[in-house]
C-alpha positions as CSV (number, residue, x, y, z in Angstrom):
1,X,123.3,86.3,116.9
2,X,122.3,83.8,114.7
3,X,123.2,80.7,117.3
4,X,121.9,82.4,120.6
5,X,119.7,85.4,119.1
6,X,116.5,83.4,119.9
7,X,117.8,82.5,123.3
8,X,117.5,86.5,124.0
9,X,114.5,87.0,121.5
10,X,116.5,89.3,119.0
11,X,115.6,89.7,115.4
12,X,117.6,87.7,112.8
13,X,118.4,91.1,110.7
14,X,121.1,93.2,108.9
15,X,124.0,95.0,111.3
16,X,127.2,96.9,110.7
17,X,129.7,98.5,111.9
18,X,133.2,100.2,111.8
19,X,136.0,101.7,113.8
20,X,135.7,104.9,115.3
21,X,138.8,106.2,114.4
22,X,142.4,104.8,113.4
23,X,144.4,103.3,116.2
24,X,141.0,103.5,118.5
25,X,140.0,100.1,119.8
26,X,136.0,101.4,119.9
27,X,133.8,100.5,117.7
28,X,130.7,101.3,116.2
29,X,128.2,98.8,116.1
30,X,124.8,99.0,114.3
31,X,122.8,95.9,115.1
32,X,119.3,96.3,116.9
33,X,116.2,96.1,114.4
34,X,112.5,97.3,115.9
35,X,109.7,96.7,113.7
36,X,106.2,97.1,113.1
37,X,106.4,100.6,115.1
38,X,104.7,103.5,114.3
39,X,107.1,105.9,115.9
40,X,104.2,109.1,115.0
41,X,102.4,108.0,117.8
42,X,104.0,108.7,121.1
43,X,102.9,104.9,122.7
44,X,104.8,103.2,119.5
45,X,107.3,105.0,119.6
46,X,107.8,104.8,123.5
47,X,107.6,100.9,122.8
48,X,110.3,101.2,120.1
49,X,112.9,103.0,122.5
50,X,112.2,100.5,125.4
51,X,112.5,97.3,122.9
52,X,115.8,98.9,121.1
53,X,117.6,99.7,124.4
54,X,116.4,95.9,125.4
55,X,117.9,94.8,122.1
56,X,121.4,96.5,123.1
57,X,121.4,95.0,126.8
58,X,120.8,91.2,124.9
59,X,123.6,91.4,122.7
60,X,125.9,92.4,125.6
61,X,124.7,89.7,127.6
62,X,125.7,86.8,124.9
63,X,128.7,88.0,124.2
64,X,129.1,88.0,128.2
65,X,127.6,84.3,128.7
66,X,129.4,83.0,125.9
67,X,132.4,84.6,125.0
68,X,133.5,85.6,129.3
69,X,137.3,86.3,128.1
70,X,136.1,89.0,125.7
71,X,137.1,92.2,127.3
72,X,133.7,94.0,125.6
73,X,132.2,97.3,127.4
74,X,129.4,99.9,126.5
75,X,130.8,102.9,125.6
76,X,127.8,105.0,124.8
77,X,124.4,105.0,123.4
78,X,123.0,107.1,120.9
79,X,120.6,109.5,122.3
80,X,117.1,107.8,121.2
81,X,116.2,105.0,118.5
82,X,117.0,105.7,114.8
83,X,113.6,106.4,113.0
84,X,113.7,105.4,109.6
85,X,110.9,107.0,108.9
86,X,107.0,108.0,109.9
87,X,104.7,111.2,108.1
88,X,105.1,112.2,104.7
89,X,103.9,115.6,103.4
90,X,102.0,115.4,100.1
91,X,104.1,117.4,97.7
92,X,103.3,118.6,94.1
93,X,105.3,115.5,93.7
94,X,105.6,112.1,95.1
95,X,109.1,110.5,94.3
96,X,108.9,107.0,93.0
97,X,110.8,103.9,93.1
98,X,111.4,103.9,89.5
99,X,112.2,106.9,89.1
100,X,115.5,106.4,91.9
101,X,116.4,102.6,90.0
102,X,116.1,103.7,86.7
103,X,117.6,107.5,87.0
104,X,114.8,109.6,85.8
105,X,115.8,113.1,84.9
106,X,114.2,116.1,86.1
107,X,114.0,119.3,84.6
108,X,113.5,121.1,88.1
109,X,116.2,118.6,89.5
110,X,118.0,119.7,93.2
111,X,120.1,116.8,93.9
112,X,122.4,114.2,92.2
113,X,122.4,110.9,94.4
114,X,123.8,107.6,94.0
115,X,123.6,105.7,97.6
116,X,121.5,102.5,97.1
117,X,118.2,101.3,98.0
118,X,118.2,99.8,101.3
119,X,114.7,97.7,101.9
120,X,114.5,96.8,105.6
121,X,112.3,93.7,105.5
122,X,109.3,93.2,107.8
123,X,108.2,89.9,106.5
124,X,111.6,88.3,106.4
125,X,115.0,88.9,108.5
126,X,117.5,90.9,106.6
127,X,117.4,93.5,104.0
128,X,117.8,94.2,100.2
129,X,120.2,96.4,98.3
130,X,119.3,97.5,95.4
131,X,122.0,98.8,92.6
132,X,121.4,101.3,89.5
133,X,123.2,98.5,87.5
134,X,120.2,95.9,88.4
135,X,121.8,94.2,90.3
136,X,120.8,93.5,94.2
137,X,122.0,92.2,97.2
138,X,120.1,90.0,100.2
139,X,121.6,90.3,103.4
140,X,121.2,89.1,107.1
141,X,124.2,88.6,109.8
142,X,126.3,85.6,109.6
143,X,124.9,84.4,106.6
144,X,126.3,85.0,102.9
145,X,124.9,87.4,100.5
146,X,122.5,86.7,98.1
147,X,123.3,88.0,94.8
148,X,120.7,88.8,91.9
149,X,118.8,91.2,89.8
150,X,116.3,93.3,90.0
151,X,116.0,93.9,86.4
152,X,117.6,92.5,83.4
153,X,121.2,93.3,82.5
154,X,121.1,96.5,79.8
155,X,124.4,98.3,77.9
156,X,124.4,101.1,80.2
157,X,123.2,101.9,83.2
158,X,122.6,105.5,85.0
159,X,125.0,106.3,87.9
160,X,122.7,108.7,89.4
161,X,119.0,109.5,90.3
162,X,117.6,113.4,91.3
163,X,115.2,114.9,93.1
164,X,112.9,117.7,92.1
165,X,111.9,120.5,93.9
166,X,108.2,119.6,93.6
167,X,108.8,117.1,96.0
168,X,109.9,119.3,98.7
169,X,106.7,121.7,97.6
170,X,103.3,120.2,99.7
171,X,100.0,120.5,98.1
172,X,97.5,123.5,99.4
173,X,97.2,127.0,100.1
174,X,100.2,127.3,102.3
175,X,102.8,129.4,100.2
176,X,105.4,129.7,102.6
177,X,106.2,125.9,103.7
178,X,108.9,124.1,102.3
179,X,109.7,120.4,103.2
180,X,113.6,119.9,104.0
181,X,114.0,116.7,105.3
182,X,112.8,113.0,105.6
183,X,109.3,114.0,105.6
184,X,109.5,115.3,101.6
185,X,106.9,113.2,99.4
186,X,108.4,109.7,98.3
187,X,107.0,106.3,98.0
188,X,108.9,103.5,100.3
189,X,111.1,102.1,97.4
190,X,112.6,105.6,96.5
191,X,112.0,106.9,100.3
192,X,115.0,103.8,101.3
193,X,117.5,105.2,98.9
194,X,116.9,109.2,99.3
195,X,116.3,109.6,103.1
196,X,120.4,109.0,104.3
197,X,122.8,112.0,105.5
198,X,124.1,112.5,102.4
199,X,121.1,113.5,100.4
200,X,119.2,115.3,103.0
201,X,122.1,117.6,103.5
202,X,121.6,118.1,99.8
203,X,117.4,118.2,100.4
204,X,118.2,120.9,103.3
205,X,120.7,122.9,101.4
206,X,118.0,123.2,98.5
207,X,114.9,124.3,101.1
208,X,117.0,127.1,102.2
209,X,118.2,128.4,99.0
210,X,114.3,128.1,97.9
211,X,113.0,130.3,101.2
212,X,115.8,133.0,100.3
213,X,114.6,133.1,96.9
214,X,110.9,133.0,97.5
215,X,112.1,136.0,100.4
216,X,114.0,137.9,98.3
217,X,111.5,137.8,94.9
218,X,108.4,137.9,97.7
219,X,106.4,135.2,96.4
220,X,105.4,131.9,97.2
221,X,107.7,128.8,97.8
222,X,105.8,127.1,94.9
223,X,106.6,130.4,92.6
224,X,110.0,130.3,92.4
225,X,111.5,129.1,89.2
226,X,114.2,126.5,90.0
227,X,117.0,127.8,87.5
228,X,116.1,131.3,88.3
229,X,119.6,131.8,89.8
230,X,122.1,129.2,88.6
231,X,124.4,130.4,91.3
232,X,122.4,129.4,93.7
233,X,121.2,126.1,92.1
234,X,125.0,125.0,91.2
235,X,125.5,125.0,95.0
236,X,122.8,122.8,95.9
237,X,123.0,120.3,92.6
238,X,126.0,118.2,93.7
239,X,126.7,114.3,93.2
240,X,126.7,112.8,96.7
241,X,129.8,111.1,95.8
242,X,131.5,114.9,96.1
C-alpha cells in the first residue's frame, strides 16, 4: 500500500490482521480507513459504506496487478463498515482521557480495563497507542513504529482504568434509561480505549444488572446504589484481561 496506495487513492493508515483459525489458510485482514464521516447522518454514512467497500475492491486489485502469481481471493465481507463511533448520551458523568491514562479510581466503579488507547488520526496517516506505563506507540503500514512518551517515566504505573456507573446514567427526567454501549458519555481520548468488545461486554453486563436492580427495588436507574448487592456487582467488576 505504501508504493501503489496512491495509484488506487487509498489512505496511508494503520491495518491488521490474523489467521482465522490454526491450520486455515484464510485470513483476516483489517486495512480500509474512511474518514471525516459522520455515520449519524444516513447520507455520510451511505458515503462511508460505498467508499469502504471501494477501499476493499483497490487493495484486491494491486495485489492482482502486481503480485498476478499470488493465489489471493475474497472470502467474505463483513456485513456493513465498522463505526467507530457517532452520538453520545450526556451522562451524570463524562469519562475523561485522564482519567483512562492515569487510572483514576472510582468509588461507583463497574469495570476494570486495561486495552490501550487507540487514536485514529485525521490529520496525519496512522494512529497512536497509548500505554498506562507512558509510553506510546506511532504506527502506519510498512513503516516502523515510532516509539515515545506520553508522559514522563514515574516508579509505578497503574495497570488498570474503570468506569463508573454515572457514565452509563444520562442527565434528565428519564428514570428508566440506561446507556449500555458505545454511546455511554466519554470524551474522544478515553472514548478510543473504552469502546472495544472487551469492555462493552463489561458496560452491557453492568446496564442489565442496574435495570434488574432498579426493577426489583422500583426506583429509578439513577437510584440505585452501586454496592447495594455485591453479588451482583462482583459479576460485572472484572479485569478485561480475565
Amino acid at each position: 500500500m505504501r508504493d501503489h496506495g496512491d495509484e488506487f487513492n487509498l489512505p496511508q493508515d494503520f491495518a491488521w490482521g490474523a489467521p482465522l483459525q490454526a491450520g486455515s489458510d484464510s485470513y483476516m485482514w483489517a486495512g480500509t480507513r474512511v474518514s471525516n464521516a459522520y455515520c449519524a447522518d444516513a447520507d455520510s454514512l451511505t458515503r462511508a459504506e460505498i467508499e469502504g467497500r471501494r477501499q476493499v475492491r483497490a487493495i484486491m486489485d494491486i495485489v492482482r496487478r502486481y503480485k498476478p502469481d499470488h493465489a489471493l481471493t475474497l472470502d467474505a465481507l463483513p456485513a456493513r463498515i465498522g463505526i467507530r463511533e457517532s452520538r453520545h448520551v450526556r451522562c451524570q458523568y463524562q469519562l475523561t482521557g485522564d482519567d483512562v491514562l492515569y487510572g483514576k479510581r472510582f468509588n461507583d466503579a463497574i469495570t476494570n480495563c486495561s486495552y490501550r488507547v487507540d487514536v485514529h488520526h485525521v490529520d496525519k496517516p496512522g494512529i497512536t497507542l497509548q500505554y498506562l506505563n507512558g509510553t506510546q506507540d506511532y504506527c502506519r503500514p510498512s513503516y516502523p513504529g515510532e516509539k515515545s512518551r506520553w508522559r514522563p517515566e514515574t516508579a509505578t504505573n497503574p495497570v488498570f482504568y474503570q468506569v463508573p456507573l454515572r457514565s452509563l446514567v444520562p442527565k434528565g427526567p428519564y428514570k428508566n434509561v440506561i446507556v449500555a454501549g458505545r454511546m455511554f458519555d466519554a470524551d474522544p481520548i478515553a472514548h478510543a480505549a473504552v469502546r472495544v468488545m472487551v469492555n462493552m461486554s463489561q458496560t452491557g453486563e453492568a446496564a442489565g444488572v442496574t435495570a434488574f436492580l432498579a426493577l426489583q427495588g422500583a426506583t429509578g436507574i439513577d437510584a440505585v446504589p452501586p454496592r447495594s448487592s455485591g453479588k451482583h456487582w462482583r459479576r460485572v467488576g472484572r479485569s478485561s484481561s480475565d
